[in-house]
C-alpha positions in Angstrom: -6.7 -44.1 -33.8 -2.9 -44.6 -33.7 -3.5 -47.1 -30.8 -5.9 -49.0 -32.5 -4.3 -49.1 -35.4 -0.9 -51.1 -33.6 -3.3 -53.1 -32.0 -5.0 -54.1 -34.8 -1.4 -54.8 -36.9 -0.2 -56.6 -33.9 -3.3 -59.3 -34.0 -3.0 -59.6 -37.2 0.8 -60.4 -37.0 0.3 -62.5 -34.4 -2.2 -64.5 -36.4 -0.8 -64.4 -39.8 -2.3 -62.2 -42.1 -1.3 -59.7 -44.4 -1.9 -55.9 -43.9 -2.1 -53.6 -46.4 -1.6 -50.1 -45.4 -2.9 -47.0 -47.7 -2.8 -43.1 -47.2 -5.9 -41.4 -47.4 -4.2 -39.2 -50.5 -3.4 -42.4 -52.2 -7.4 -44.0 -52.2 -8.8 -40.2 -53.3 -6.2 -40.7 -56.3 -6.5 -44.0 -57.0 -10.1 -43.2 -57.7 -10.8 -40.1 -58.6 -7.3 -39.1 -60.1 -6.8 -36.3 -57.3 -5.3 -36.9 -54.6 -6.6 -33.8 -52.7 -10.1 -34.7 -53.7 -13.1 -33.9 -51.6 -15.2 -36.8 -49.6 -18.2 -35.6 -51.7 -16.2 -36.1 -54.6 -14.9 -39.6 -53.4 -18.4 -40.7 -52.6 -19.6 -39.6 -56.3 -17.0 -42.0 -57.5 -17.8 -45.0 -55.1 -21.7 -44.9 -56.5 -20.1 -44.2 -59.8 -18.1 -47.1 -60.0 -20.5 -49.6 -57.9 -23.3 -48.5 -60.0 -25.4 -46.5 -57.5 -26.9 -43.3 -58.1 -25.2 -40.8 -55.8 -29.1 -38.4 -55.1 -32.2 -40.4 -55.0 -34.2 -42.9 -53.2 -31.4 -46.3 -53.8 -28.6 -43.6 -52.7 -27.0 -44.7 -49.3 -27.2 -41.7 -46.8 -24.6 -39.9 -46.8 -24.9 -38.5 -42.7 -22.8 -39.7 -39.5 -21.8 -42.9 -39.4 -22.7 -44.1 -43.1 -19.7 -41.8 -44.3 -17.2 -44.5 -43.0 -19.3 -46.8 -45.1 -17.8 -45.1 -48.4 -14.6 -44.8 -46.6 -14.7 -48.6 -46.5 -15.7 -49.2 -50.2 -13.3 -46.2 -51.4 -10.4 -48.7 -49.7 -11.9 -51.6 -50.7 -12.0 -50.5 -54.4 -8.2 -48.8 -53.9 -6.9 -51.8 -53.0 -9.0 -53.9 -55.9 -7.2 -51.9 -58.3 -3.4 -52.3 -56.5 -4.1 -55.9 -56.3 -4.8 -56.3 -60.3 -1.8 -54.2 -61.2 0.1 -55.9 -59.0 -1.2 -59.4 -61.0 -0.8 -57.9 -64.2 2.8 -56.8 -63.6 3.9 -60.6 -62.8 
């Protein structure tokens, strides 16, 4: 992962863009208020917040690969919230 990850910063240096970098602990606090706070408990607050039902038939599956899914959205809503506190503090 480590390699990828320097590859991945040094493409995006090389073309420009911004790269926001957040520890695992920081996303699990930023939404659930723990930053020790179990992936079941971090998926509960991804459907939470996006409006899904975390059991049921609209629930996203929860098995292999679809847990980096609310990995992704558990960053992408981290980094929604950073990015209005950082607006509101300007």
């Amino acid at each position: 992962m480590a390699h990828a990850r320097g590859v991945i910063c040094l493409a995006a240096g090389d073309a420009e863009l911004h790269i926001v970098h957040y520890a695992a602990s920081e996303v699990r606090r930023a939404l659930t208020g723990n930053g020790r706070a179990s992936a079941r408990q971090v998926r509960e607050m991804v459907c939470r917040r996006l409006g899904i039902s975390s059991s049921g038939s609209d629930a996203p599956r929860t098995s292999g690969r679809d847990e980096h899914m609310y990995d992704a959205l558990a960053l992408a809503l981290c980094h929604a919230g950073r990015s209005r506190e950082t607006a509101a503090r300007r």
